[in-house]
LUMPA-536782 format. One line per field, with one value per residue (C-alpha): y, z, x; residue in three letters. Coordinates in nm, 2 decimals. Each point is the difference from the previous one (the first is absolute). Layout:
BEGIN
north = (Y,...)
up = (Z,...)
east = (X,...)
rest = (ALA,...)
This chain:
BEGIN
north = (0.00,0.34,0.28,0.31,0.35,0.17,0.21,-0.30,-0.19,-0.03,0.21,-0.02,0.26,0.16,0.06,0.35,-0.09,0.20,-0.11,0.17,0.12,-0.20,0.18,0.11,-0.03,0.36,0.11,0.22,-0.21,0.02,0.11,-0.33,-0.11,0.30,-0.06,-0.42,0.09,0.22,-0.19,-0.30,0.17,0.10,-0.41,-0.31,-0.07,-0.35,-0.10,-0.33,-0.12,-0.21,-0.35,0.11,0.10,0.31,0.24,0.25,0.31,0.37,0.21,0.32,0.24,0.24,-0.22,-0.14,-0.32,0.03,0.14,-0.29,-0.28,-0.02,0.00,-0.32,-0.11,-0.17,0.34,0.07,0.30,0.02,0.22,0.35,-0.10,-0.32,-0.32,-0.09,-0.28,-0.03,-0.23,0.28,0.29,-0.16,-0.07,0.36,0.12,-0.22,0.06)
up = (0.00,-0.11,0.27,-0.09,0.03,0.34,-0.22,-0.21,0.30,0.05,0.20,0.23,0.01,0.36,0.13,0.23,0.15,-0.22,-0.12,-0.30,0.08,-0.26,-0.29,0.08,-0.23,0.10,-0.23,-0.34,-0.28,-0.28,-0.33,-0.12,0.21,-0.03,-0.37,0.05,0.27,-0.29,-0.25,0.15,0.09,-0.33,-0.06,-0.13,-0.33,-0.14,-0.27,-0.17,-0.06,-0.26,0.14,0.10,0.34,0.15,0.21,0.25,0.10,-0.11,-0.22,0.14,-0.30,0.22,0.10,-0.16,-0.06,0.28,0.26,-0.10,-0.01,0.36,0.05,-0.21,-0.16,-0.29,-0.06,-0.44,-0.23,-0.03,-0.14,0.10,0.32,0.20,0.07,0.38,0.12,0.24,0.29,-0.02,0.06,0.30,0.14,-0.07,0.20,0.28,0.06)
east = (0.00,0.13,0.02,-0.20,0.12,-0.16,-0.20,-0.14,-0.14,-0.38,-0.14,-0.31,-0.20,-0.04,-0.35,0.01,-0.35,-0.18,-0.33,-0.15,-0.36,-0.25,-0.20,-0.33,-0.29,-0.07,0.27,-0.11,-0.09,0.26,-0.11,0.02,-0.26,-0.24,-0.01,-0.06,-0.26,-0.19,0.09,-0.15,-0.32,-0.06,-0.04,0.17,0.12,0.05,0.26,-0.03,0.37,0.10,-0.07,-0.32,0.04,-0.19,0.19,-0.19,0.19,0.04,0.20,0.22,-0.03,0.24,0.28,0.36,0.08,0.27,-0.32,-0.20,0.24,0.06,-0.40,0.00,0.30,-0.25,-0.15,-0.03,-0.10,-0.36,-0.23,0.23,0.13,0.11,-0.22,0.05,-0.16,-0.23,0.18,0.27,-0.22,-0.17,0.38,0.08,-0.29,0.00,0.33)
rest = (UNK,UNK,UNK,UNK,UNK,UNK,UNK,UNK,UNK,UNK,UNK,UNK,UNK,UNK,UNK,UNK,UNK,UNK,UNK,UNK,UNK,UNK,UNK,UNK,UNK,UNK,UNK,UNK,UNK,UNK,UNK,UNK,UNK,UNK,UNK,UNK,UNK,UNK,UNK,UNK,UNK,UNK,UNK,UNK,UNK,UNK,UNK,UNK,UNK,UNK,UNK,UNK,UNK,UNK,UNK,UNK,UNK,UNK,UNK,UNK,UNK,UNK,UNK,UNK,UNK,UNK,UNK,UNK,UNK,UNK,UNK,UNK,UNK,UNK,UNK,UNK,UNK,UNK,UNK,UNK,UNK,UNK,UNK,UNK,UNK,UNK,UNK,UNK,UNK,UNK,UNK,UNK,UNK,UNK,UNK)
């Protein structure tokens, strides 16, 4: 076994007894959210995909590609905006 450099060695991290205060649901919606919340009130919209399978969600006419990928990595172009399924906007929302 080859002896490592003092500065290569693992470290472990040190905990100073800190512990960080959990987020509260109280907390401002981000605009993400506001615009899903709306969004989804507005209602539904099915796509029929390829093989046949129906997918129930909504489309974010005012977001990116890189807002609504982390929403629902799955999330496609449709109709002017971004199809975002419907499991994903409940997770978003509940969380």
């Amino acid at each position: 076994m080859t002896k490592l450099r003092k500065d290569m060695r693992k470290r472990t991290p040190v905990f100073d007894g800190s512990i960080p205060e959990p987020a509260t649901k109280d907390a401002p919606p981000s605009k993400l959210e506001s615009k899903v919340r709306a969004t989804r009130d507005a209602g539904p919209v099915e796509h029929v995909t390829k093989k046949g399978n129906t997918l129930t969600g909504v489309v974010l006419k005012d977001v990116t590609r890189d807002e609504a990928k982390p929403v629902d990595q799955y999330s496609f172009g449709k109709n002017g905006g971004y199809f975002i399924r419907e499991k994903d906007v409940i997770a978003l929302l509940d969380s």
